[in-house]
mmCIF file as Biopython writes it, N, C-alpha, C and O atoms, coordinates in Angstrom:
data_model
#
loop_
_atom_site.group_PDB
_atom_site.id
_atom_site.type_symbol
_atom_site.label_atom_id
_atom_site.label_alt_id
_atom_site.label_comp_id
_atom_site.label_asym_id
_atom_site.label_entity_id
_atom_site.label_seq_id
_atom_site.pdbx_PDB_ins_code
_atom_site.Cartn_x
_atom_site.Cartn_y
_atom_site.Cartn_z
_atom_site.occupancy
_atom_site.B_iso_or_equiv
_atom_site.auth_seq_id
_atom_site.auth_asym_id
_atom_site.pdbx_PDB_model_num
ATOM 1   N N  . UNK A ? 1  ? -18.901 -50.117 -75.472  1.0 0.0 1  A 1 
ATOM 2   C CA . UNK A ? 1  ? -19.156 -50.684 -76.783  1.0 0.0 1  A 1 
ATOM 3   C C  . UNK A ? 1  ? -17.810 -50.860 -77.496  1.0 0.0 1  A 1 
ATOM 4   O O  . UNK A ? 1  ? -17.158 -49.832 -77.315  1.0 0.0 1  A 1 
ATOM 5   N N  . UNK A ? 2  ? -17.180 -51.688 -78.181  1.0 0.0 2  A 1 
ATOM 6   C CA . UNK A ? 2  ? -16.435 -52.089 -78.797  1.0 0.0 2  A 1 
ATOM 7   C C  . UNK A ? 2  ? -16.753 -53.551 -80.257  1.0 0.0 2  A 1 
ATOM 8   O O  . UNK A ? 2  ? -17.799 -54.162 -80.474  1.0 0.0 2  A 1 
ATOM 9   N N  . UNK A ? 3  ? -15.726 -53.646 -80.802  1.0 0.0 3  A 1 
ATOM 10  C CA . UNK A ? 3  ? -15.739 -54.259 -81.897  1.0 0.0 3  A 1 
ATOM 11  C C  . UNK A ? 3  ? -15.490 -55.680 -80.898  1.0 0.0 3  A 1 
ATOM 12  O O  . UNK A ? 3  ? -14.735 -55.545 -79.936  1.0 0.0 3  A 1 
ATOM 13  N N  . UNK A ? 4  ? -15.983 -56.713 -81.087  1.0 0.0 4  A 1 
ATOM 14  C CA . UNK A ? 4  ? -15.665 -58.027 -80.786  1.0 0.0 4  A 1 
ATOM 15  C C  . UNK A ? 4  ? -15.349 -59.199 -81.699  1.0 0.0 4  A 1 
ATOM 16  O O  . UNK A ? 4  ? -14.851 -60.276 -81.372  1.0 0.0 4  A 1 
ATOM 17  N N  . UNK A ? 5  ? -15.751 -58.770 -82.975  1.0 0.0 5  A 1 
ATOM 18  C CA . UNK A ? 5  ? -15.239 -59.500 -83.948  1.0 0.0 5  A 1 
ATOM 19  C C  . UNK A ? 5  ? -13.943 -58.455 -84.899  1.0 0.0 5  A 1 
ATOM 20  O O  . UNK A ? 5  ? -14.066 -57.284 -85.256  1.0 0.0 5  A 1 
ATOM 21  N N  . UNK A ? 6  ? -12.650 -59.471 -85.124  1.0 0.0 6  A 1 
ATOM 22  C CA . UNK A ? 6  ? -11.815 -58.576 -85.516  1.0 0.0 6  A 1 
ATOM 23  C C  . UNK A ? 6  ? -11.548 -58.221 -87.253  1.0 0.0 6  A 1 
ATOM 24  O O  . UNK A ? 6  ? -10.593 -57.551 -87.644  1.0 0.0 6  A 1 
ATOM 25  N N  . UNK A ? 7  ? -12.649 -58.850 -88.207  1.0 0.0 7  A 1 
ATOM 26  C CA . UNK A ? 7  ? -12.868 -58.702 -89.093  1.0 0.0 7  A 1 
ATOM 27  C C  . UNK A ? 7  ? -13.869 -57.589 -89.981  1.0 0.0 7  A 1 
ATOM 28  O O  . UNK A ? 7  ? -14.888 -57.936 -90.577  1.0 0.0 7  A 1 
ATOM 29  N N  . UNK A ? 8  ? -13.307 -56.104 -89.923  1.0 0.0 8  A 1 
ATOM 30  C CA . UNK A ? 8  ? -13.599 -54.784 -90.413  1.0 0.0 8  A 1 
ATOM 31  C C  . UNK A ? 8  ? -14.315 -54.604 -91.285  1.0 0.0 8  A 1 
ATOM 32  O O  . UNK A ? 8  ? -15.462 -54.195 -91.460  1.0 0.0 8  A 1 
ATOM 33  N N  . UNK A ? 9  ? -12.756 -55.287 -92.358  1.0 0.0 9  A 1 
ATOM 34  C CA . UNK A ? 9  ? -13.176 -54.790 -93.610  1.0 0.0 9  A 1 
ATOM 35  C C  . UNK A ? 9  ? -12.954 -55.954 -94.946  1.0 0.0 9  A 1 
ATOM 36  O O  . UNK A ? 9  ? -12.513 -57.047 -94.589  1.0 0.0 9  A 1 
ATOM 37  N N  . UNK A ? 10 ? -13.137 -55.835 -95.922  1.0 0.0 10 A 1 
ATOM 38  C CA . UNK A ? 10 ? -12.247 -56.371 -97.295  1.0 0.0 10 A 1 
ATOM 39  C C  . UNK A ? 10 ? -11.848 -55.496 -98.015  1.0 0.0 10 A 1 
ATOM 40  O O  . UNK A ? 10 ? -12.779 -54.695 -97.925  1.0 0.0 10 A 1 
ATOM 41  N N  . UNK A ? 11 ? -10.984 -54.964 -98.813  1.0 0.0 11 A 1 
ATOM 42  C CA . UNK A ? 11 ? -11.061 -53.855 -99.533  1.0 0.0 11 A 1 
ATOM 43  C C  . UNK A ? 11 ? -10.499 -54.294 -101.063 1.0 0.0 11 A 1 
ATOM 44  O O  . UNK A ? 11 ? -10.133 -55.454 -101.252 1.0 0.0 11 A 1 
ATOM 45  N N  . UNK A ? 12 ? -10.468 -53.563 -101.847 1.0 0.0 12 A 1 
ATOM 46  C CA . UNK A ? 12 ? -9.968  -53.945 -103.352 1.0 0.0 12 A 1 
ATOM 47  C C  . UNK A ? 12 ? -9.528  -52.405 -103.560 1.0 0.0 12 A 1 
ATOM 48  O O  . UNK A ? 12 ? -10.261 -51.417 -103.505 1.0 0.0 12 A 1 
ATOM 49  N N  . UNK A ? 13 ? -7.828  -52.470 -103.869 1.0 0.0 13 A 1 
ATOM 50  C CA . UNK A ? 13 ? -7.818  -50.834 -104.285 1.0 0.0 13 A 1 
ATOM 51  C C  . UNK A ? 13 ? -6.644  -51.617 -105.866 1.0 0.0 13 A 1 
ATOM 52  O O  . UNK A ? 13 ? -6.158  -52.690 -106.224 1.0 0.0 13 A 1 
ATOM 53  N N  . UNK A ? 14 ? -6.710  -50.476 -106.211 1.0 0.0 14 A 1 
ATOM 54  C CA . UNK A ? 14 ? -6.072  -50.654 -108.169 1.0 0.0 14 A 1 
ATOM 55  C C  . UNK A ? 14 ? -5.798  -48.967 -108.180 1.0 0.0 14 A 1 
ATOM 56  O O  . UNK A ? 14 ? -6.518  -48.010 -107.895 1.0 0.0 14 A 1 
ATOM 57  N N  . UNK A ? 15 ? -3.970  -49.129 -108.796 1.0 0.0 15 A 1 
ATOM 58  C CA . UNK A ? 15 ? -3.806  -47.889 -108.784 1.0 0.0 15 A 1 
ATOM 59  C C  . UNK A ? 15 ? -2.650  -47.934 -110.262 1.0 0.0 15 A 1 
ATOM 60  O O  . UNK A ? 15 ? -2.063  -48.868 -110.808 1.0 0.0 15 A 1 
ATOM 61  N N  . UNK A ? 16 ? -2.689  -46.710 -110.486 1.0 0.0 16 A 1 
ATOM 62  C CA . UNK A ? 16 ? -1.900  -46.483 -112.000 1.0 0.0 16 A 1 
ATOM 63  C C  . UNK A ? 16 ? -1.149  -45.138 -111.687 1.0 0.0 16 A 1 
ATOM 64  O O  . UNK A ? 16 ? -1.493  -44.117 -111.091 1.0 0.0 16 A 1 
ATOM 65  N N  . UNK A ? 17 ? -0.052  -45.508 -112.284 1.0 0.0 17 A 1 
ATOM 66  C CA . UNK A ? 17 ? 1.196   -44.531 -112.747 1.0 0.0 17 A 1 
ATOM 67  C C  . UNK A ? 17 ? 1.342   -44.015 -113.569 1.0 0.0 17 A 1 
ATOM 68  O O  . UNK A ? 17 ? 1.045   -44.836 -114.437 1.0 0.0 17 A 1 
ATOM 69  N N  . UNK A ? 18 ? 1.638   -43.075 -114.089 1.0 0.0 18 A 1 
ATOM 70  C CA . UNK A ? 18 ? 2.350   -42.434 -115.759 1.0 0.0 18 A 1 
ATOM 71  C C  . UNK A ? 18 ? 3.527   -41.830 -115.056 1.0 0.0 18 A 1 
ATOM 72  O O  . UNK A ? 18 ? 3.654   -41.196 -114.009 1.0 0.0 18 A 1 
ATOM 73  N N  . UNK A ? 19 ? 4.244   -42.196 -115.878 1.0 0.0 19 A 1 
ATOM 74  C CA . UNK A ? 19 ? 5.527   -41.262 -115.869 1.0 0.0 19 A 1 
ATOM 75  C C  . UNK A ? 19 ? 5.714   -39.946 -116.844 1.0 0.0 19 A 1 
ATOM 76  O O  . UNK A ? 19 ? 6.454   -40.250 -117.779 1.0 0.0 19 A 1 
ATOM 77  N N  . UNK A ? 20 ? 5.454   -39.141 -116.884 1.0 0.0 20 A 1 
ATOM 78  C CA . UNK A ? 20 ? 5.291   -37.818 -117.681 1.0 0.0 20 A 1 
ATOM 79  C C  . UNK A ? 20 ? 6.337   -37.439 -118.194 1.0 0.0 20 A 1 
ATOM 80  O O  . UNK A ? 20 ? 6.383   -37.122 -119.383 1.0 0.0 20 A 1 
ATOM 81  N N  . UNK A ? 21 ? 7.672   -37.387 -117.169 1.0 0.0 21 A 1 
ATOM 82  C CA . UNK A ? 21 ? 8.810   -37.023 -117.468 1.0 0.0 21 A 1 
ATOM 83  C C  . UNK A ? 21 ? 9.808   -37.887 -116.541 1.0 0.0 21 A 1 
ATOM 84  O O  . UNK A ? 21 ? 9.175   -38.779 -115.977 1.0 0.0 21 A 1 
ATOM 85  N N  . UNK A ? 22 ? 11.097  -37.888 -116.236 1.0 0.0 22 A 1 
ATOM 86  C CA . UNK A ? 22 ? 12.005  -38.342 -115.133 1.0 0.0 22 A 1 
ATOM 87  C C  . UNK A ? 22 ? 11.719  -37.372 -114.190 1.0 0.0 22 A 1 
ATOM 88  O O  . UNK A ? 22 ? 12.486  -37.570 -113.248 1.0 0.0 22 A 1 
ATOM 89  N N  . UNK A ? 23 ? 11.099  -36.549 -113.994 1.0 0.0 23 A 1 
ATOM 90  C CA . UNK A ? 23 ? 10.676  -35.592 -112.817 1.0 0.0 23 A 1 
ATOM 91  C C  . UNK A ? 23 ? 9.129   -35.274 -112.587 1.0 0.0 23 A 1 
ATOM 92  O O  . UNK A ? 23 ? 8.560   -34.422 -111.904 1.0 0.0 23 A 1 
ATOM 93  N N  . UNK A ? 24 ? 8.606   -36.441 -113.548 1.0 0.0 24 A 1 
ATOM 94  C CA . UNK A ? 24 ? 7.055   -35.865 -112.846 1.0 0.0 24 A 1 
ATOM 95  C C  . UNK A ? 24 ? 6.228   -37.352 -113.590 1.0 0.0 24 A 1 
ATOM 96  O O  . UNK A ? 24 ? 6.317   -38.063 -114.591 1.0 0.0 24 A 1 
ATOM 97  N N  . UNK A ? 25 ? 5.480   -37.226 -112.442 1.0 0.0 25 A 1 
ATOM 98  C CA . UNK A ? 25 ? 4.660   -38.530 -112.409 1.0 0.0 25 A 1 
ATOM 99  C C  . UNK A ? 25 ? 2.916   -38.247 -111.908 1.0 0.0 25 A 1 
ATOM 100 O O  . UNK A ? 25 ? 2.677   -37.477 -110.978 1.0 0.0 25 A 1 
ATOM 101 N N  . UNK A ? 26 ? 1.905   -38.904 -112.583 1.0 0.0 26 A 1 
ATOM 102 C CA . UNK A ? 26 ? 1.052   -38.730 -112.123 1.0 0.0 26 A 1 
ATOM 103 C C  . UNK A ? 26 ? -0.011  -40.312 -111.857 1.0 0.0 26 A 1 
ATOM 104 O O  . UNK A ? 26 ? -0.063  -41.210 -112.698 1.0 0.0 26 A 1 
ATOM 105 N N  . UNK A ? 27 ? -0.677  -40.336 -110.680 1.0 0.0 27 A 1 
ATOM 106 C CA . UNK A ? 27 ? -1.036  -41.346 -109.583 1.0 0.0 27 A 1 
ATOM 107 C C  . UNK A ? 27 ? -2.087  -41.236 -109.606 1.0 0.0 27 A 1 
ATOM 108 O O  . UNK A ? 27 ? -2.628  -40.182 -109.270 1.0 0.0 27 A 1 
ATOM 109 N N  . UNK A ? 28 ? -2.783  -42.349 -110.036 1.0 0.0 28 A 1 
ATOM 110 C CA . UNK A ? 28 ? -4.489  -42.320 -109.661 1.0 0.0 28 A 1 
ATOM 111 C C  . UNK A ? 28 ? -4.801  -43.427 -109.375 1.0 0.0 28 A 1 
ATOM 112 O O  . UNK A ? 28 ? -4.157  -44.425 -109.695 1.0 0.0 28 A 1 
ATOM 113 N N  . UNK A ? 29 ? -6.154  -43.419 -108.530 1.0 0.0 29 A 1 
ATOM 114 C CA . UNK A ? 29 ? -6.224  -45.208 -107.886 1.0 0.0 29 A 1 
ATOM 115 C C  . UNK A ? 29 ? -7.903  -45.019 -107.371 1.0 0.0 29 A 1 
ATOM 116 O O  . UNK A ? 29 ? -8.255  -43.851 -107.207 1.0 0.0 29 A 1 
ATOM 117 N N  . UNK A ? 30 ? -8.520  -45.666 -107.218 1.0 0.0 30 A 1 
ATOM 118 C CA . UNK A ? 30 ? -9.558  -46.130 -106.811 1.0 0.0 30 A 1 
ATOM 119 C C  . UNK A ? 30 ? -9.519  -47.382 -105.775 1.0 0.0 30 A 1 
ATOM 120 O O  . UNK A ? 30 ? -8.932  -48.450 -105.950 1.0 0.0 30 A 1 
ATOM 121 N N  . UNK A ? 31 ? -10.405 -46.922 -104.486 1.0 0.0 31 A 1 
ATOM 122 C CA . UNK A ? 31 ? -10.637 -48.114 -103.889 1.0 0.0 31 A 1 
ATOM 123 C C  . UNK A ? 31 ? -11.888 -48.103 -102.928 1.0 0.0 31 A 1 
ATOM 124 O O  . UNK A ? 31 ? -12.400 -47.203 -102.263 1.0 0.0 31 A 1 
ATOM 125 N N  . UNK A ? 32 ? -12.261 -49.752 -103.142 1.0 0.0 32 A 1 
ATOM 126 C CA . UNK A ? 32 ? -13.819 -50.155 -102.623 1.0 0.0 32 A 1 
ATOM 127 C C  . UNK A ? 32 ? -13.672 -51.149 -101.412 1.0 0.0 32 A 1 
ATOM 128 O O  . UNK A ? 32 ? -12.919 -52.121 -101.349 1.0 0.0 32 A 1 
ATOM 129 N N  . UNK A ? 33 ? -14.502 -50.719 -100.525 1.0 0.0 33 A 1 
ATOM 130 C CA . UNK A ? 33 ? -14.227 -51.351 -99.204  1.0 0.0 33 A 1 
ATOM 131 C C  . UNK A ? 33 ? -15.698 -52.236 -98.539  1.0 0.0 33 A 1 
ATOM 132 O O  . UNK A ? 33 ? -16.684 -51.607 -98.153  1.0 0.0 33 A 1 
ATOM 133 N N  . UNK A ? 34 ? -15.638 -53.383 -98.507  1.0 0.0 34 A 1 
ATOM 134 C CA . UNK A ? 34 ? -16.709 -54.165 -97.603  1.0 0.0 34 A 1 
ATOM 135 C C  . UNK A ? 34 ? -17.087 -54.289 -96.642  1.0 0.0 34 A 1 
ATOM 136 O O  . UNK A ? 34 ? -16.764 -55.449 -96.385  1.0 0.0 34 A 1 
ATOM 137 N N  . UNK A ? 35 ? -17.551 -53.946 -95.886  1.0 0.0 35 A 1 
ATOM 138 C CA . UNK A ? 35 ? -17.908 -54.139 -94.831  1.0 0.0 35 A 1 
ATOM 139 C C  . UNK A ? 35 ? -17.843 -55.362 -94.235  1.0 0.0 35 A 1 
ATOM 140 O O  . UNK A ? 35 ? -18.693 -56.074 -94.771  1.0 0.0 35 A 1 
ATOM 141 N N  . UNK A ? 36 ? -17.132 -56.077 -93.215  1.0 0.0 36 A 1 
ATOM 142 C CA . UNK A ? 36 ? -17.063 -56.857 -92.205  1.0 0.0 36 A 1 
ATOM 143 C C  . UNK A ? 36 ? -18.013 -57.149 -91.003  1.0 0.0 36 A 1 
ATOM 144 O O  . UNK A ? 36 ? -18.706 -56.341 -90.385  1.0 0.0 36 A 1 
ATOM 145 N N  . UNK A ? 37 ? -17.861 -58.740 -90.783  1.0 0.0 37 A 1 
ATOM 146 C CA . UNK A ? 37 ? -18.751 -58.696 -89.429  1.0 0.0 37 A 1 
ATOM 147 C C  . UNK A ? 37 ? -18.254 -58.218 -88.391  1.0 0.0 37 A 1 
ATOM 148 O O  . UNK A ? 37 ? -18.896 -58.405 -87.357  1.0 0.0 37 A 1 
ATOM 149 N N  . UNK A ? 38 ? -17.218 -57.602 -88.321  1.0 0.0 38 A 1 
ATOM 150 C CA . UNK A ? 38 ? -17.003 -56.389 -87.316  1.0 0.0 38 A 1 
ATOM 151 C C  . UNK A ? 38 ? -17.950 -55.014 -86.768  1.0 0.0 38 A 1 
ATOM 152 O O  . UNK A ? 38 ? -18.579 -54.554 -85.815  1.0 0.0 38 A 1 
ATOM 153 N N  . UNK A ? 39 ? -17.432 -54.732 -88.409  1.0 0.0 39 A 1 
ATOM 154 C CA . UNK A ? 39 ? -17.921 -53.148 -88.703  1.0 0.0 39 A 1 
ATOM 155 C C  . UNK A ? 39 ? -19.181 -53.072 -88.767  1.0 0.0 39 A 1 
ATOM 156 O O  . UNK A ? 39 ? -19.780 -52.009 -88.603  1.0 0.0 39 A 1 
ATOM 157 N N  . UNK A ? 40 ? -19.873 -54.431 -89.065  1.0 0.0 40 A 1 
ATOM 158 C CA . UNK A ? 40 ? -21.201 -54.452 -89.283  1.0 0.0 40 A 1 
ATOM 159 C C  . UNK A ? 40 ? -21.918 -54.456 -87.983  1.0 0.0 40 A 1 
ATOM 160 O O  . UNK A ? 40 ? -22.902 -53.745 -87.780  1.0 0.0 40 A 1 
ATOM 161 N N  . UNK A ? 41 ? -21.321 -55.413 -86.949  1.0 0.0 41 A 1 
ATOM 162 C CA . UNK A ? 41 ? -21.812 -55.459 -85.539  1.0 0.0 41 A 1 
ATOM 163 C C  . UNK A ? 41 ? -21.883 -53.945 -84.893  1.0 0.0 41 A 1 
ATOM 164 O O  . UNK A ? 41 ? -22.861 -53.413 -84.367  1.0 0.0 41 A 1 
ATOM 165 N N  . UNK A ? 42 ? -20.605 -53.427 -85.080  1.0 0.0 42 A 1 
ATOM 166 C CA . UNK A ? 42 ? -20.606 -52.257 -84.364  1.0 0.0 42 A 1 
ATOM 167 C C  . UNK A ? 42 ? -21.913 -51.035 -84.945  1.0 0.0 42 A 1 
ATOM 168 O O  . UNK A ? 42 ? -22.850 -50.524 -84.331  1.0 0.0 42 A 1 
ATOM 169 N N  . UNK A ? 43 ? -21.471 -50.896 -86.304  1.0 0.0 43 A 1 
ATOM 170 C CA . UNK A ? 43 ? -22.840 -50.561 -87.068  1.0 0.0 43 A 1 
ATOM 171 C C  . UNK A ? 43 ? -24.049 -51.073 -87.062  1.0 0.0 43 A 1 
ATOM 172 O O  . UNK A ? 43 ? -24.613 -50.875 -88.138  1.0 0.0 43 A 1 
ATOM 173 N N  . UNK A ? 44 ? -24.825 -51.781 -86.123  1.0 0.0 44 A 1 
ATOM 174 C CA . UNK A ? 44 ? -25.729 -52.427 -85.698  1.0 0.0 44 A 1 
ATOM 175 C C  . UNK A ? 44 ? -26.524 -53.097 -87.324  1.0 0.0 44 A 1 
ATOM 176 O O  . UNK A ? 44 ? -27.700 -53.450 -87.419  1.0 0.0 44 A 1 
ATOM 177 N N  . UNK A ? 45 ? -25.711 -53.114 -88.204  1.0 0.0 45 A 1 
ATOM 178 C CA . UNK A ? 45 ? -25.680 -53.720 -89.764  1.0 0.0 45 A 1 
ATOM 179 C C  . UNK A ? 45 ? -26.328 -52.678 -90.791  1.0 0.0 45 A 1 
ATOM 180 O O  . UNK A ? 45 ? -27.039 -52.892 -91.773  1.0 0.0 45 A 1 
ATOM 181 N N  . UNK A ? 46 ? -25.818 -51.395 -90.206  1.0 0.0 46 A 1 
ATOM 182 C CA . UNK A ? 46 ? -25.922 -50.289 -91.313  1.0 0.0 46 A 1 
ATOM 183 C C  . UNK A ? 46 ? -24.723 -50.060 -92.126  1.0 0.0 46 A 1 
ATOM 184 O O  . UNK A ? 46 ? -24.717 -49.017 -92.779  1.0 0.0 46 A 1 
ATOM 185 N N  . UNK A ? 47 ? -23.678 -50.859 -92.211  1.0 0.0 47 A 1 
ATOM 186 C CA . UNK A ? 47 ? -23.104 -50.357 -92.821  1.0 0.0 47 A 1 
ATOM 187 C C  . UNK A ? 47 ? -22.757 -50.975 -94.253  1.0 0.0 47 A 1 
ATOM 188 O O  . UNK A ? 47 ? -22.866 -52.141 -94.633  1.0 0.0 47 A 1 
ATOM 189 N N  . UNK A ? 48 ? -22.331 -49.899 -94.895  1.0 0.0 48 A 1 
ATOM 190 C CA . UNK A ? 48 ? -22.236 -50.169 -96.301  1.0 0.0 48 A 1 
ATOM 191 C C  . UNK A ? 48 ? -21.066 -50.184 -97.141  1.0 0.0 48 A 1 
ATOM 192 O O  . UNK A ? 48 ? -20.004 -49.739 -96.706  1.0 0.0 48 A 1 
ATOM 193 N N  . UNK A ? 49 ? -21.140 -50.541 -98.025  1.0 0.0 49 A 1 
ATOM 194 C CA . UNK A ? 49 ? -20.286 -50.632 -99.229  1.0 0.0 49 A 1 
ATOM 195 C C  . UNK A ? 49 ? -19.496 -49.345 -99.094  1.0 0.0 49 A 1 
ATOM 196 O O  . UNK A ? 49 ? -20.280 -48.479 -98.705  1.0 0.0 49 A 1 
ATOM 197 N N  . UNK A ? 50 ? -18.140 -48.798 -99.269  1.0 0.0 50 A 1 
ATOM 198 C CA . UNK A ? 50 ? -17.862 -47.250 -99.665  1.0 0.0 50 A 1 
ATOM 199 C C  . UNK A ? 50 ? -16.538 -47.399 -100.597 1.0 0.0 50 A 1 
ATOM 200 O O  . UNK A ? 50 ? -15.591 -48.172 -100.448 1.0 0.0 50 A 1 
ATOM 201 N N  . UNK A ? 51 ? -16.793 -46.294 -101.737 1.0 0.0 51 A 1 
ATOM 202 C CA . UNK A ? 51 ? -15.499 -46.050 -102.489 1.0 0.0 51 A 1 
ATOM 203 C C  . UNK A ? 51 ? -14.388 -44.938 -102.093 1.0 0.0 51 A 1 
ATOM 204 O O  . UNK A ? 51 ? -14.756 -44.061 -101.312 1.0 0.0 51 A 1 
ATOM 205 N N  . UNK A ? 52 ? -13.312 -44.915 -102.482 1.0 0.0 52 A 1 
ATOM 206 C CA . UNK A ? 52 ? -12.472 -43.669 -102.332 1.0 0.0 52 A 1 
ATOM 207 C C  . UNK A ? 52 ? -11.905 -43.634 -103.235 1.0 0.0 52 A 1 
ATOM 208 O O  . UNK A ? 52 ? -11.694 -44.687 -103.836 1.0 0.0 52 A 1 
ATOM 209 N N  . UNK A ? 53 ? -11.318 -42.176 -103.819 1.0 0.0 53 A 1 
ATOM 210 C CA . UNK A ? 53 ? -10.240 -42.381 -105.137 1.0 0.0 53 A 1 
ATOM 211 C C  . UNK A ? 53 ? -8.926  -41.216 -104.554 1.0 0.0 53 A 1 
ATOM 212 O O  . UNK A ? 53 ? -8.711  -40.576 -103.525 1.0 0.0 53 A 1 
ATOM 213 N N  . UNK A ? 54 ? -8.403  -41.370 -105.601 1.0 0.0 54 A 1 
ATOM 214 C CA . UNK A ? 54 ? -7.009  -40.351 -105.264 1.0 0.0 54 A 1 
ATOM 215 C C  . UNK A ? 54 ? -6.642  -39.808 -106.698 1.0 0.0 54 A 1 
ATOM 216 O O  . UNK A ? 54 ? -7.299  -40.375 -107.571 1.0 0.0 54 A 1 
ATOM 217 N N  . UNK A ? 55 ? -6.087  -39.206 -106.994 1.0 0.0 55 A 1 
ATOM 218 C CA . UNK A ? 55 ? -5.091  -38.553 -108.064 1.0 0.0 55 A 1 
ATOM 219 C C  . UNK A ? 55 ? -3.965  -37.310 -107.535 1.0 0.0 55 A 1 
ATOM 220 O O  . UNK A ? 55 ? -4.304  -36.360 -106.829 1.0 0.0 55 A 1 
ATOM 221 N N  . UNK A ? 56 ? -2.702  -37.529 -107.996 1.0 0.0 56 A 1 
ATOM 222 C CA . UNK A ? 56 ? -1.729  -36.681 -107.553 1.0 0.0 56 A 1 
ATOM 223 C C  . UNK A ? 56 ? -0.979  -36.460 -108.909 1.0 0.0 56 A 1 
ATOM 224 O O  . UNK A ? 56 ? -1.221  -37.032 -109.972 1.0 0.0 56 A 1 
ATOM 225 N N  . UNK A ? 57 ? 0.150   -35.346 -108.615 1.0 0.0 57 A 1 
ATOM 226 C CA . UNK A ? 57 ? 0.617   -35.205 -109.190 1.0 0.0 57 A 1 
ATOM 227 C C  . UNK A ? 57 ? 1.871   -34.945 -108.696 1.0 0.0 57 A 1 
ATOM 228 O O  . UNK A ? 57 ? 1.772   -34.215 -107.709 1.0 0.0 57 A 1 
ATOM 229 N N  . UNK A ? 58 ? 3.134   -35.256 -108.983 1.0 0.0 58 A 1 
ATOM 230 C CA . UNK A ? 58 ? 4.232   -35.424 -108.259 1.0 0.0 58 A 1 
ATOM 231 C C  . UNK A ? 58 ? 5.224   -34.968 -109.205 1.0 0.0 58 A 1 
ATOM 232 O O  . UNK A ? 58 ? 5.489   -35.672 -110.180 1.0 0.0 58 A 1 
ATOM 233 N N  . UNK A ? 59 ? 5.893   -33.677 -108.982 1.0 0.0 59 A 1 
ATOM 234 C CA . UNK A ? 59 ? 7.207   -33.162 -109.647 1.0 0.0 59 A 1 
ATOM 235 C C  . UNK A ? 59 ? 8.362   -33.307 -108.163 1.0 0.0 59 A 1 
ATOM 236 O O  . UNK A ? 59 ? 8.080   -32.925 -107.027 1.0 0.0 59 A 1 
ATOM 237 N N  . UNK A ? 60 ? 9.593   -33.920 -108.570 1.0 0.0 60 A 1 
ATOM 238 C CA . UNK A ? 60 ? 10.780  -33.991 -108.293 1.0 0.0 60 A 1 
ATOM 239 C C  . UNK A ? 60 ? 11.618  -33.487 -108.852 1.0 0.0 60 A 1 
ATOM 240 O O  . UNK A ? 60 ? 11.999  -33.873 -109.957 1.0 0.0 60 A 1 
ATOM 241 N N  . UNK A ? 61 ? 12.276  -32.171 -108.017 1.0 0.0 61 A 1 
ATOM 242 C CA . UNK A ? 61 ? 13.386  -31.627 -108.349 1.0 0.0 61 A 1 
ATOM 243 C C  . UNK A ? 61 ? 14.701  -31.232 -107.219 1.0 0.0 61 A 1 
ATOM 244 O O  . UNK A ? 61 ? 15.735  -30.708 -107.633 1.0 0.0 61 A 1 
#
C-alpha cells in the first residue's frame, strides 16, 4: 500500500512574535491542515481536517 497521488496536504499556518526584551521573545502560531487526494486515498477518505498550535518562550543569553 502506498500513496499514488502526490498531493497530501494544504496547510495554512500564521504565527506571531513579541519581543519582550533584546533577550527574550515569545512565539505563538496556529496551524490547519487539509487533507489531500493523497492522504485521502490512503485514508480510504477518512481523513480530516486537523489543527496544531505552538507557543514558546525563548530567553537568549
Amino acid at each position: 500500500m502506498g500513496v499514488t497521488t502526490p498531493h497530501l496536504s494544504d496547510d495554512l499556518y500564521v504565527q506571531y512574535t513579541r519581543v519582550v526584551t533584546p533577550h527574550a521573545f515569545i512565539t505563538s502560531g496556529v496551524a490547519v491542515s487539509f487533507a489531500g487526494s493523497g492522504l485521502k486515498e490512503l485514508a480510504r477518505g477518512q481523513a480530516h481536517t486537523w489543527v496544531g498550535a505552538l507557543a514558546n518562550f525563548i530567553v537568549v543569553f
